[in-house]
Structure formats: structure tokens, C-alpha cells
Backbone as a printed PyTorch tensor [residue, N CA C, xyz], in Angstrom:
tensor([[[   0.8470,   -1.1850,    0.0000],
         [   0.0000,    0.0000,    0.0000],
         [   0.8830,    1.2360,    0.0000]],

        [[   0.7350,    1.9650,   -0.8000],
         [   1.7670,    3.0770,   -1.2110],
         [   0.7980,    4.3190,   -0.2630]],

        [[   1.3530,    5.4210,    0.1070],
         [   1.5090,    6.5480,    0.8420],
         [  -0.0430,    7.2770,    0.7840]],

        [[  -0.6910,    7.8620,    1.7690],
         [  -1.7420,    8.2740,    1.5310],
         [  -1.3220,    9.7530,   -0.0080]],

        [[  -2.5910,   10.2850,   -0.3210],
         [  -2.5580,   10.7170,   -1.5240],
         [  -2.3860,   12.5310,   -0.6420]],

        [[  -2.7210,   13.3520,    1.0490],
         [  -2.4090,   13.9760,    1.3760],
         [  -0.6680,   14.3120,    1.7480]],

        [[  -0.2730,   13.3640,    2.0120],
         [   1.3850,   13.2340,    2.1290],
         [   1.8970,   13.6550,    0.7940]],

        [[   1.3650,   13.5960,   -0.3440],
         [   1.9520,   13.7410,   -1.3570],
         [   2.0130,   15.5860,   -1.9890]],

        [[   0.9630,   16.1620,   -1.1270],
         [   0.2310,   17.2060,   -1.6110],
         [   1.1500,   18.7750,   -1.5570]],

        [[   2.2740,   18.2420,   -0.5950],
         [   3.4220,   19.4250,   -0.4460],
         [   3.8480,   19.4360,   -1.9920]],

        [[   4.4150,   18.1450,   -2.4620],
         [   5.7770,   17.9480,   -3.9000],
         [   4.6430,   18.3120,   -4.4620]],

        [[   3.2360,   18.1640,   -5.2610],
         [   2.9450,   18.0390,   -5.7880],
         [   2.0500,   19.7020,   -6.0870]],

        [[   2.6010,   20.3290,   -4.9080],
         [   2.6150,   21.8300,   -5.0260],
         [   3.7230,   22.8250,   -5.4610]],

        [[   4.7410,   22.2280,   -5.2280],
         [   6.0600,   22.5610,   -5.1660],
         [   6.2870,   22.5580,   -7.1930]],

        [[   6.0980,   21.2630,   -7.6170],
         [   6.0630,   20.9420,   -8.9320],
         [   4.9630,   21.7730,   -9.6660]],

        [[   4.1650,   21.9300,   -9.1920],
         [   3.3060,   22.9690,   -9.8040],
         [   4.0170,   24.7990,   -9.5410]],

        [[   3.8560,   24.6880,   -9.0120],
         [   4.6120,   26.2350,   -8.4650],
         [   6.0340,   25.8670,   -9.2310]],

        [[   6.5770,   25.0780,   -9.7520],
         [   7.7560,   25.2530,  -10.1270],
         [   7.4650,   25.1310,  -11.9490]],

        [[   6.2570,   25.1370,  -12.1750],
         [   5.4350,   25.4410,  -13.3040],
         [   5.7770,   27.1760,  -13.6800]],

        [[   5.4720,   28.0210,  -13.1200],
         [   5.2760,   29.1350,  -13.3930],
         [   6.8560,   30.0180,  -13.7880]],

        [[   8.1840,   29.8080,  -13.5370],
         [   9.2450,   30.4640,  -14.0690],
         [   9.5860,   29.5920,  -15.6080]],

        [[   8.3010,   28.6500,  -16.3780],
         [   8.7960,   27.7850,  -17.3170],
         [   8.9320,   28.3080,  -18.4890]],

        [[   8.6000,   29.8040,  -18.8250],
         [   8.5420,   30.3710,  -19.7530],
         [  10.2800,   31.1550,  -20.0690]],

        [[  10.2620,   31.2970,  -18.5930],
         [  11.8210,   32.5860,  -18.8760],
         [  12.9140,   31.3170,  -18.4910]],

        [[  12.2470,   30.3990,  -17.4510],
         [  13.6810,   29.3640,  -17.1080],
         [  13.4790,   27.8650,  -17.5520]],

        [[  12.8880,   27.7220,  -18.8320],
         [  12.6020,   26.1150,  -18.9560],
         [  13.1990,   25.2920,  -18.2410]],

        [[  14.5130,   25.5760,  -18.3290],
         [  15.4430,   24.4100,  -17.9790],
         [  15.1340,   24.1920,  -16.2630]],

        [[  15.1650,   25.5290,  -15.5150],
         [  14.9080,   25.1170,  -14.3110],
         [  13.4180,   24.5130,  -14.1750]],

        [[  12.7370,   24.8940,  -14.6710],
         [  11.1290,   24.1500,  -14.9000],
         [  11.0640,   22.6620,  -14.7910]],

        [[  11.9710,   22.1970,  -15.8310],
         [  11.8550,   20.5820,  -15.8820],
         [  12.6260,   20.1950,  -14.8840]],

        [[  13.7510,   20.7780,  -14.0770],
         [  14.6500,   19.9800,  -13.0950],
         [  13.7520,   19.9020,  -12.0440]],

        [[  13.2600,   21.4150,  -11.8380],
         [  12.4050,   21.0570,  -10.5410],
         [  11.2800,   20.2260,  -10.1220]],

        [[  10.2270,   20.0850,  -11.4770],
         [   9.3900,   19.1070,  -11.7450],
         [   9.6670,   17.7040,  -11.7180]],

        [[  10.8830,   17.5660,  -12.7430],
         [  11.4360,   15.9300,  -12.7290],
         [  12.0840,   15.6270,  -11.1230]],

        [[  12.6060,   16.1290,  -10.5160],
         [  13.2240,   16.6010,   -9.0340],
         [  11.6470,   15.8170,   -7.9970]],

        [[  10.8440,   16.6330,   -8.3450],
         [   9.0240,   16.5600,   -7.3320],
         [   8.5590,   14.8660,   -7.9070]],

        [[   8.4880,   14.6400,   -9.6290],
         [   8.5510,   13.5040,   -9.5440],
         [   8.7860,   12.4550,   -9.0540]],

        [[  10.3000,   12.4520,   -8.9670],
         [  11.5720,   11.5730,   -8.3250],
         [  11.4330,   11.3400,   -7.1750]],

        [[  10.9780,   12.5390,   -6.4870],
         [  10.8770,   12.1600,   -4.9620],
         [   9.5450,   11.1350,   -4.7430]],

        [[   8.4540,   11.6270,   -5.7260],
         [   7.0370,   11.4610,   -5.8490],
         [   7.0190,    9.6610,   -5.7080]],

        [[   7.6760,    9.5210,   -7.0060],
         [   8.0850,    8.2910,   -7.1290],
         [   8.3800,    7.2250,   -6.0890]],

        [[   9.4810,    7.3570,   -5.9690],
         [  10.5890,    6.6820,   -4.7910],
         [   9.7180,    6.6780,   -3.1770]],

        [[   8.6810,    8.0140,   -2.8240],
         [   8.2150,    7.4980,   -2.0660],
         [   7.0170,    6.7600,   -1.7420]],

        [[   7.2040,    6.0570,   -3.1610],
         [   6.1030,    4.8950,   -3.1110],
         [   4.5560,    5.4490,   -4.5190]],

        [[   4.4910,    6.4430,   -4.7120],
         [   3.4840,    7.0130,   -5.6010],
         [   3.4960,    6.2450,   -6.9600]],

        [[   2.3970,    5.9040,   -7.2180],
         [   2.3520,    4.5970,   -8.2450],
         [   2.9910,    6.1960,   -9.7800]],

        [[   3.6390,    5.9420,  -10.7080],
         [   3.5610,    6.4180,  -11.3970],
         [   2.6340,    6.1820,  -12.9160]],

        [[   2.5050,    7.3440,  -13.2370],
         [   1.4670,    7.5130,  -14.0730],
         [   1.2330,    8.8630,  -14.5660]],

        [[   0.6030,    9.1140,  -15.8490],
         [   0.8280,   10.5250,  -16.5460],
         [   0.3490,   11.8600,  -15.7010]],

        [[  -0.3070,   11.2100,  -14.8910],
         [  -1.2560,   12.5030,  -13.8480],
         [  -0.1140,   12.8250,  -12.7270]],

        [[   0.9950,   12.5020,  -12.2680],
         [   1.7230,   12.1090,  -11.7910],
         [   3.0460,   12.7660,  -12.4160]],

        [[   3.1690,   12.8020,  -13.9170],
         [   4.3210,   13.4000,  -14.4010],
         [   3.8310,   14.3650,  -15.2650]],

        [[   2.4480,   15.0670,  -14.7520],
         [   1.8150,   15.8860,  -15.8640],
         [   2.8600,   17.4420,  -15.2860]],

        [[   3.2200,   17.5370,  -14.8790],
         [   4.0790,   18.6000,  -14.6110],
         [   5.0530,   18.5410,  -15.5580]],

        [[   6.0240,   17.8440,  -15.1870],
         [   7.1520,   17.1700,  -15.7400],
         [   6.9810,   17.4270,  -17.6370]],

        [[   5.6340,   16.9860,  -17.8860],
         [   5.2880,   17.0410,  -19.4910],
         [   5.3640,   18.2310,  -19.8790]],

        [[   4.4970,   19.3780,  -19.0810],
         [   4.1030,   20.3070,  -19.2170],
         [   5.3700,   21.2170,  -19.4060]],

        [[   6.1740,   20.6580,  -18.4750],
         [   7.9900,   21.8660,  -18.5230],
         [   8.1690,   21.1730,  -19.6620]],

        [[   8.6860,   20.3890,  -19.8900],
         [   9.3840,   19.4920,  -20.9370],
         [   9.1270,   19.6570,  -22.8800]],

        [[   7.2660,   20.0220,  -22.8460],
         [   6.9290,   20.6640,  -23.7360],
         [   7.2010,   22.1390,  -23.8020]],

        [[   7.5990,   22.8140,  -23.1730],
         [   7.4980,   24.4240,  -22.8510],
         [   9.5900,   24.5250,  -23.4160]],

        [[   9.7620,   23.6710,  -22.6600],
         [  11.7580,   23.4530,  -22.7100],
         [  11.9560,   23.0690,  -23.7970]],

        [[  11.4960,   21.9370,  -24.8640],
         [  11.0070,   21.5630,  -26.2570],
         [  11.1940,   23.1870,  -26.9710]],

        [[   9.6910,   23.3820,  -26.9010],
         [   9.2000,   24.8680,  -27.8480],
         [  10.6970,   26.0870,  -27.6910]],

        [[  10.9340,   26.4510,  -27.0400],
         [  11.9160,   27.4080,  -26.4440],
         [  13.5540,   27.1770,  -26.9290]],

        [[  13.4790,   26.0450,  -26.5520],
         [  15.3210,   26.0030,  -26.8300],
         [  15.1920,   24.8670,  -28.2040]],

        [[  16.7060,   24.5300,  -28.3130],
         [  17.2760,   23.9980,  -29.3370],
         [  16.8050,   22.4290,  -29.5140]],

        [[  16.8240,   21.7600,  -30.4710],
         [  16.1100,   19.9930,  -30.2470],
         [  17.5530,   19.3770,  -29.3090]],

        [[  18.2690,   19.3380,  -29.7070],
         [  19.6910,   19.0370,  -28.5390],
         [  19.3740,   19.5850,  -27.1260]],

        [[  18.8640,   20.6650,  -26.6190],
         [  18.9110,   20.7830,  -25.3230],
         [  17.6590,   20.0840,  -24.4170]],

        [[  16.1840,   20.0340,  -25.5560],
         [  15.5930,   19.4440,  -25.3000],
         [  15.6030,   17.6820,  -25.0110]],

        [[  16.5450,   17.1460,  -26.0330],
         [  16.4460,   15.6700,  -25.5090],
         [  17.4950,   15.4470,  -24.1590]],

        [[  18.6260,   16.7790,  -24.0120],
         [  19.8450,   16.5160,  -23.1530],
         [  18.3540,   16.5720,  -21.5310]],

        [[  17.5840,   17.5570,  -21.6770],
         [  17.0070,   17.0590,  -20.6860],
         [  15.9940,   16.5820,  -20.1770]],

        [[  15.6640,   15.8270,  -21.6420],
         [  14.6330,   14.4230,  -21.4560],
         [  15.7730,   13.5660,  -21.2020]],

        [[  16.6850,   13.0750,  -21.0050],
         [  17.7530,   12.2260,  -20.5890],
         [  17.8840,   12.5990,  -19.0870]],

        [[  18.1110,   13.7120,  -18.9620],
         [  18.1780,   14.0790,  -17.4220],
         [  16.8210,   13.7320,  -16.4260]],

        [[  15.8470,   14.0670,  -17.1820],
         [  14.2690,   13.5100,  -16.3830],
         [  14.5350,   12.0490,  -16.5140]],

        [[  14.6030,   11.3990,  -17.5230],
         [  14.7970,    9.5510,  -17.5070],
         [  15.2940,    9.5380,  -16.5480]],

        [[  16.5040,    9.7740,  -16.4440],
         [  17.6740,    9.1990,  -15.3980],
         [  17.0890,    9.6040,  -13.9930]],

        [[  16.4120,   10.9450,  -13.7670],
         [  15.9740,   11.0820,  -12.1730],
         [  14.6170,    9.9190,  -12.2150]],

        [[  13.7140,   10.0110,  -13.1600],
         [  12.2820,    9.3650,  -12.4120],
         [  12.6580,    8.1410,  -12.7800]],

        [[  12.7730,    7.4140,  -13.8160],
         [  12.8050,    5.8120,  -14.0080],
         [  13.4100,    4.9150,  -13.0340]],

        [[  14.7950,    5.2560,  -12.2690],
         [  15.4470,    4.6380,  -11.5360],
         [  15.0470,    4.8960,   -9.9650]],

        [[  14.5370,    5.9930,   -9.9660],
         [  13.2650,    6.1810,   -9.0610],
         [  12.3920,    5.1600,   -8.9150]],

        [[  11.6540,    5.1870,   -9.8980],
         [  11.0450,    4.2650,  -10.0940],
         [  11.1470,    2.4150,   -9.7010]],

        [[  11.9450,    2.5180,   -9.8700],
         [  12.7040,    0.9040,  -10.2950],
         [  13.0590,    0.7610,   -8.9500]],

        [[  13.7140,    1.3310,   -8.2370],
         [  14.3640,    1.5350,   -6.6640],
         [  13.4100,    1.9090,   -5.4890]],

        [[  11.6390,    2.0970,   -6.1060],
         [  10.5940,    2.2490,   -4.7490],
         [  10.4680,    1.4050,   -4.1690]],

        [[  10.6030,    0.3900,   -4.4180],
         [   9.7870,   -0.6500,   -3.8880],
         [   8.9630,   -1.4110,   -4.0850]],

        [[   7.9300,   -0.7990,   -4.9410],
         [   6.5830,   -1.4650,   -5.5580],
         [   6.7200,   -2.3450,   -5.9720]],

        [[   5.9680,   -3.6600,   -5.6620],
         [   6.0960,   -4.5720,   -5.8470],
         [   4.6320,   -5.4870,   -6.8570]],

        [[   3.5670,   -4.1510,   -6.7990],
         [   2.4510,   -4.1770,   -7.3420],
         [   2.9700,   -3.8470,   -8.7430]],

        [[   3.5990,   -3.2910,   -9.2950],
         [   3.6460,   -2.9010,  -10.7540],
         [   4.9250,   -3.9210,  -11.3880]],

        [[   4.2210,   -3.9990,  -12.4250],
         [   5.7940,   -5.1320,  -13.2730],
         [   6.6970,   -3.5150,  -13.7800]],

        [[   7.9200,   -3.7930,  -13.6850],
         [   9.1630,   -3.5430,  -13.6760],
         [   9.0440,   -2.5670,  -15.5110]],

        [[   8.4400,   -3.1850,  -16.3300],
         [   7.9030,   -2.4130,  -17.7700],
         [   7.1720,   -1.1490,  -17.6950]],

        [[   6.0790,   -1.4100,  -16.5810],
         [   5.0720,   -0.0110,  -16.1940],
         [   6.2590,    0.7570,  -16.0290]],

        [[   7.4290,    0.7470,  -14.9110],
         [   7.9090,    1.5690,  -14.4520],
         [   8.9980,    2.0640,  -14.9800]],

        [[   9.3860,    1.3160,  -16.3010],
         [  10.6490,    2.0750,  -17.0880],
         [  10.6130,    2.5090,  -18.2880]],

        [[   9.6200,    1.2660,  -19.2810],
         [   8.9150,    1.8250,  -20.4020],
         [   7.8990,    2.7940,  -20.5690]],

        [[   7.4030,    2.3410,  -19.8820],
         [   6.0100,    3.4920,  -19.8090],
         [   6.2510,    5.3330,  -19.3760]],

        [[   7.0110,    5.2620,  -18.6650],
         [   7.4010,    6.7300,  -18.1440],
         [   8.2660,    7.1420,  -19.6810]],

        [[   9.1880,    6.0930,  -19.8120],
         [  10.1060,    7.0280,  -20.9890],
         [   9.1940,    7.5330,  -22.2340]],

        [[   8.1400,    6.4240,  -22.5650],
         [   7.4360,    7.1900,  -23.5990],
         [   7.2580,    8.3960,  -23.3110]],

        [[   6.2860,    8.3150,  -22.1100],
         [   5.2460,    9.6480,  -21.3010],
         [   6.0520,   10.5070,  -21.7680]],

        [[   7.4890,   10.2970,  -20.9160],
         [   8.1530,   11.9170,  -21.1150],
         [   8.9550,   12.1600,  -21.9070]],

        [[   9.1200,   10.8730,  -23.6710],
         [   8.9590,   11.5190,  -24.4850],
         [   8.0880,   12.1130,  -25.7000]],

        [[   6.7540,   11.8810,  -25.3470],
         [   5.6990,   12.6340,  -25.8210],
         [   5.8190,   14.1560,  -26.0960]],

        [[   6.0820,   14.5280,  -24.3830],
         [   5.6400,   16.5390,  -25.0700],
         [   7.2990,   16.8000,  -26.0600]],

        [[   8.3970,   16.0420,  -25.2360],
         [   9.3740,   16.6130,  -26.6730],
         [   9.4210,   16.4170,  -27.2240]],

        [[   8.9270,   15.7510,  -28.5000],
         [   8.8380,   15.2900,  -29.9300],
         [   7.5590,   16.0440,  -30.0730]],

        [[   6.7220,   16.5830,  -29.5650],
         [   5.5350,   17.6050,  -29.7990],
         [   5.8310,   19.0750,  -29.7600]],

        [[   6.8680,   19.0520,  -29.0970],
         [   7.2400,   20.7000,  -28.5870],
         [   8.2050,   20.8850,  -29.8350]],

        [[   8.9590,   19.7330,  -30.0360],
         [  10.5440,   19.8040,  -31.2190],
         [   9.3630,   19.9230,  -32.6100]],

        [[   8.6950,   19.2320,  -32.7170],
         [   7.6790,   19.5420,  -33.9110],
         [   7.0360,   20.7170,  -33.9440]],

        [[   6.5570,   21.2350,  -32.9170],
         [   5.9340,   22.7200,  -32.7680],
         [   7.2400,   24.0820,  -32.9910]],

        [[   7.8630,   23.8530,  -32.9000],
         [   9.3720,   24.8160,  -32.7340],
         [   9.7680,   24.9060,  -34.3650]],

        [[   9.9310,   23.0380,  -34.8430],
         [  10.1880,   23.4170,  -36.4130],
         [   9.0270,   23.8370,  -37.4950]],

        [[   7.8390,   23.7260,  -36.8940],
         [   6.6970,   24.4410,  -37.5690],
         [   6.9050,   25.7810,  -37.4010]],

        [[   7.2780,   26.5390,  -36.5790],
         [   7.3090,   27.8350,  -36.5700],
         [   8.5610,   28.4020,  -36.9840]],

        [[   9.3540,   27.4470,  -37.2460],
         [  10.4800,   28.1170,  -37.7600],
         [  10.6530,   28.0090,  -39.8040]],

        [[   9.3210,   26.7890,  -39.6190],
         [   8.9990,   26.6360,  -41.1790],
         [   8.3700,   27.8970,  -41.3610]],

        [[   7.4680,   28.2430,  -40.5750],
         [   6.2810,   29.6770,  -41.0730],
         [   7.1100,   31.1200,  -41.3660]],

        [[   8.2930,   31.2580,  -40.3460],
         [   9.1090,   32.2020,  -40.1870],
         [   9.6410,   32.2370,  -41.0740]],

        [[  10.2150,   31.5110,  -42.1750],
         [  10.4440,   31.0590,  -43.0740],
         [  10.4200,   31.4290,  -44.6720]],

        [[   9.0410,   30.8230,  -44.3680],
         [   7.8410,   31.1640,  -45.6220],
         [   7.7390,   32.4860,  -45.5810]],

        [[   7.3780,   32.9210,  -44.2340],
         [   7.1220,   34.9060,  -44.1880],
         [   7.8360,   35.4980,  -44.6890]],

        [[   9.2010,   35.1890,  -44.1040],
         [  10.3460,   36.0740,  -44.7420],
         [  10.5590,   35.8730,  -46.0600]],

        [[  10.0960,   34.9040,  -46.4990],
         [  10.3880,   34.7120,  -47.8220],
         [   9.3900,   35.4140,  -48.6530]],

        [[   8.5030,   35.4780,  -48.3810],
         [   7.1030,   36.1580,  -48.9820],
         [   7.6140,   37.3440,  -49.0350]],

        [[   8.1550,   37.7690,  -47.6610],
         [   8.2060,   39.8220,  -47.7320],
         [   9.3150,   39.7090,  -48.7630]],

        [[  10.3740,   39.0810,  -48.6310],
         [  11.3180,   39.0730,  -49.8830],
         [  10.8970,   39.1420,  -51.0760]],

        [[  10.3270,   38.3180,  -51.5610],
         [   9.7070,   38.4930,  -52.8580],
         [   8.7480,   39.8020,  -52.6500]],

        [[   8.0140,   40.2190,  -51.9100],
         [   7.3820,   41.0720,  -52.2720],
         [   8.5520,   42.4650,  -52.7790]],

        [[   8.7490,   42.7220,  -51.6810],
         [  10.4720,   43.7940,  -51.8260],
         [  10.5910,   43.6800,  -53.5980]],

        [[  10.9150,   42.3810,  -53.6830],
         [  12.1570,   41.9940,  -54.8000],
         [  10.8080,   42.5700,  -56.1740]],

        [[   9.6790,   42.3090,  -56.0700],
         [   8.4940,   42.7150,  -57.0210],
         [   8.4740,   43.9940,  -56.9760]],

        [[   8.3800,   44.8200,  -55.8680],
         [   8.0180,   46.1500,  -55.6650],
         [   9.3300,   46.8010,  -56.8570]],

        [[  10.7160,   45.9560,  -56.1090],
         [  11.8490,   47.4510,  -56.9940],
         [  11.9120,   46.9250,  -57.9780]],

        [[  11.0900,   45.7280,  -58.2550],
         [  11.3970,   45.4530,  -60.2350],
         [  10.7230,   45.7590,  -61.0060]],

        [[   9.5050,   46.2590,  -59.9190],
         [   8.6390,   47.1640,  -60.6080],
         [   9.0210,   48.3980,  -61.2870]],

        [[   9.6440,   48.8410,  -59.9620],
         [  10.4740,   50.3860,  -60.3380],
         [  11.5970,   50.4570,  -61.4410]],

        [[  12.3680,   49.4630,  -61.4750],
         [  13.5410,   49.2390,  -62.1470],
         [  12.9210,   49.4840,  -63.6660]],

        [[  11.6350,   48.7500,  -63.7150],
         [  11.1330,   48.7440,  -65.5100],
         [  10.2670,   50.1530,  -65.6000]],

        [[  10.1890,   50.7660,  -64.5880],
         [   9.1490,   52.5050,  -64.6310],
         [  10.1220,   52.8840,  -64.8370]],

        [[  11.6180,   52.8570,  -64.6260],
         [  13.3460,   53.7170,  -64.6810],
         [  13.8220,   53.6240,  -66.2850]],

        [[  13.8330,   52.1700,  -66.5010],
         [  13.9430,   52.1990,  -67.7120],
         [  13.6070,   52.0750,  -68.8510]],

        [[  11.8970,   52.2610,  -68.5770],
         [  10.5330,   52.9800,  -69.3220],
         [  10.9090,   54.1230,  -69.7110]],

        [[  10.7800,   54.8420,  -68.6680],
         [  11.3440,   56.5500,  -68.8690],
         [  12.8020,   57.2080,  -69.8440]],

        [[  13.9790,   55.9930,  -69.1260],
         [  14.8010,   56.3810,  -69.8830],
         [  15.1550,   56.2530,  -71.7100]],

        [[  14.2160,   55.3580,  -71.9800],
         [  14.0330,   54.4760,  -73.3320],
         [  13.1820,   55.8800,  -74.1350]],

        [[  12.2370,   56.0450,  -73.3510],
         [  11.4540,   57.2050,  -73.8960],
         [  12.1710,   58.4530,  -73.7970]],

        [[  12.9100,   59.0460,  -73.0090],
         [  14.1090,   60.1780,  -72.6460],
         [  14.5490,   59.7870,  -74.2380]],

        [[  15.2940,   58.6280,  -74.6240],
         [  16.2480,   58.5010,  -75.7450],
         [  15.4750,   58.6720,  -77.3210]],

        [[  14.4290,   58.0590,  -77.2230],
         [  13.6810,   58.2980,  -78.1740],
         [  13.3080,   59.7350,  -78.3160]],

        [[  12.8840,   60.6300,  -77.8060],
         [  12.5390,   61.5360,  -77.8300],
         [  13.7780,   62.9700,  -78.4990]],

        [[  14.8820,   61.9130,  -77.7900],
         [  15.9460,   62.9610,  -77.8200],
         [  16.4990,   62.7810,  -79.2220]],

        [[  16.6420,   61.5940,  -79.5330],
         [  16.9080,   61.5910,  -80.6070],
         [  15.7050,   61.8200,  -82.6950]],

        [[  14.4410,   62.1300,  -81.7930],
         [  13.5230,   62.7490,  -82.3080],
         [  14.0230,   64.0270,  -82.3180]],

        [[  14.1190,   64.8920,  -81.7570],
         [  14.4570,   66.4410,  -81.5540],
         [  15.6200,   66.4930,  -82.5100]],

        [[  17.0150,   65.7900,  -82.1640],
         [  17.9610,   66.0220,  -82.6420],
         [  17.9480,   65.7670,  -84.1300]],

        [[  17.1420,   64.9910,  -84.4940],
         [  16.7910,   64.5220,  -86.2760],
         [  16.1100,   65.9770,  -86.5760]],

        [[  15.3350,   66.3850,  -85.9770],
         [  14.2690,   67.5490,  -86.2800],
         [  15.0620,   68.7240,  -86.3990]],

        [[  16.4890,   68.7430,  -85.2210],
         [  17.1230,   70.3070,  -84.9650],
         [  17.9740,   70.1360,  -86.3110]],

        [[  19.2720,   68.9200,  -86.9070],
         [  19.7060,   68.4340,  -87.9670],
         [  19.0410,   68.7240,  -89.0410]],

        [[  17.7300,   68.3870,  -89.1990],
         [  17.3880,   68.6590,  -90.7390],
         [  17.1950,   70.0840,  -90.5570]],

        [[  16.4520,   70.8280,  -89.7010],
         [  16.0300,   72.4350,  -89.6320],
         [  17.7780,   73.0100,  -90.2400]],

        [[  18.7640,   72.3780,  -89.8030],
         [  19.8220,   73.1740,  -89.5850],
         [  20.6080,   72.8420,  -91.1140]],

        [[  19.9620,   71.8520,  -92.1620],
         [  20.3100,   70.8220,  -93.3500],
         [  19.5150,   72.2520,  -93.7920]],

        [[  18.2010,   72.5260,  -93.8610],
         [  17.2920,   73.2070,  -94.4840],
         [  17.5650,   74.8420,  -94.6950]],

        [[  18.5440,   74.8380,  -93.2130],
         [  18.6470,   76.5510,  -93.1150],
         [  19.9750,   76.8210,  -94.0070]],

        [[  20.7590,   76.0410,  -93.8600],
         [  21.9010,   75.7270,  -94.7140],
         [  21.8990,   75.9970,  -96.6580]],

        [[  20.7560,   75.1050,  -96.8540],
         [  20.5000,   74.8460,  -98.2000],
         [  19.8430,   76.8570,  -98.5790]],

        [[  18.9490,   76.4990,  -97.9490],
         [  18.2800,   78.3690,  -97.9050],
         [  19.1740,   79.6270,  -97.8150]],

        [[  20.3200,   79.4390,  -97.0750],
         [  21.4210,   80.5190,  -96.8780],
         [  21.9200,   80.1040,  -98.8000]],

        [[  22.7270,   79.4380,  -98.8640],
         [  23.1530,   78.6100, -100.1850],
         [  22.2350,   79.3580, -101.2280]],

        [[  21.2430,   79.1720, -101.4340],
         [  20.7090,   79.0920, -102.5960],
         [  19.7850,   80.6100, -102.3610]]])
């Protein structure tokens, strides 16, 4: 018979409250959570996702935020605190699979959700910038062909005049002459 469910209610405040710096300190987010786990664990608390829903919750947040490398360095660090936790309570009610397989999925669920959410937004960021680029790149090639619209017509024109000033000056020539 594992620990009444009030004994548990300090860590399992502590892990929540250690919820709220997960935005500016992921990393401390998941230690302290996987940390409330571990203890959670070991002192007998059957594990289970309600149980490491903290733990998920940093872990997806530490995912989204940092790099896919820092995220699995500390899904390795949560394995290593809760599983052997796990394995080392005591429980003698759960087969030995609940308590090593089952958690590693759990907690790698939110990072392969968070690492997927991170490269979706870095796909969109992406696409955007690429869009305003092309737009940019449309706008001055727009301009570039209004520049050398104008100048095409500048040349034509000029060399209209200059045929016109040439013959006037062929004509005034012949008239002085004759």
C-alpha cells in the first residue's frame, strides 16, 4: 500500500509552483518538476501521466523554447531522475515495464511535440520572410522597368528632336546657299 494521496500534496505543489518560471527558465522548470517527480516516485506514488503531468508540461514548454539538442539533453536528465526512481521504490504491485517503459514514452511525448511545434514555426518564419522578400524583390522590379521605361522614352525623344534640330539646320543651310 503506497503513501496516503495527502502526504503527497506538499511535492505536488512545489512541482506545480515550479510550473510558473517555465517560460523565462525552462530548464529550471523541468529539473524542478522531474526533481518533485523523483521524490514522488521513490516514495512509493504509483507512477502515471497525472503524476508526471508537470514534468510534461515543462518538458513541452523546454522543447518549444530552446534547441532539439537541449531538449532531448534534458529528457535524458528527467529519464535518469524518475525511471530509476522508479525501479528503486519498492513497488512490488507494478511489473518492472510499467515503471521504465512506460514513463520514458510519457516523457517523451511533449518533446517530440514541442521539437515539432518549434520546427513548424520556424517553417512559417520562413515562408514569411520569404514572402516579404519576394514582395520587396516585385516592388523594386517594378520600379527598375518605370526607370527604364522613362529612360528608353528620354532617348527616343531625344533623338527625335535632334533629327528635327539636324534637318532644320540641313534646311537653313540649303536656304542661306541658294
Amino acid at each position: 500500500q503506497g503513501p496516503g494521496w495527502w502526504q503527497g500534496q506538499p511535492l505536488a505543489l512545489v512541482a506545480t509552483a515550479g510550473l510558473l518560471p517555465r517560460r523565462g527558465h525552462p530548464r529550471a522548470a523541468v529539473l524542478v518538476t522531474a526533481a518533485c517527480a523523483a521524490v514522488s516516485v521513490a516514495l512509493g506514488y504509483l507512477i502515471s501521466p497525472l503524476l508526471l503531468l508537470p514534468v510534461l508540461i515543462a518538458l513541452y514548454e523546454l522543447a518549444v523554447r530552446t534547441p532539439q539538442r537541449t531538449a532531448f539533453a534534458c529528457y535524458g536528465v528527467t529519464v535518469a531522475l524518475v525511471v530509476p526512481a522508479a525501479l528503486l521504490s519498492g513497488r512490488d504491485d507494478q511489473p518492472w515495464m510499467d515503471e521504465s517503459v512506460g514513463p520514458v514514452f510519457w516523457i517523451l511525448l511533449p518533446v517530440l511535440a514541442g521539437t515539432a511545434v518549434r520546427s513548424r514555426r520556424a517553417h512559417l518564419d520562413a515562408v514569411h520572410t520569404r514572402a516579404e522578400y519576394a514582395e520587396r524583390t516585385r516592388e523594386e522590379e517594378a520600379r527598375h522597368r518605370v526607370a527604364e521605361e522613362r529612360i528608353r522614352i528620354a532617348r527616343e525623344l531625344h533623338d527625335v528632336v535632334a533629327h528635327h534640330m539636324a534637318l532644320a539646320n540641313a534646311q537653313a543651310g540649303t536656304a542661306a546657299h541658294l
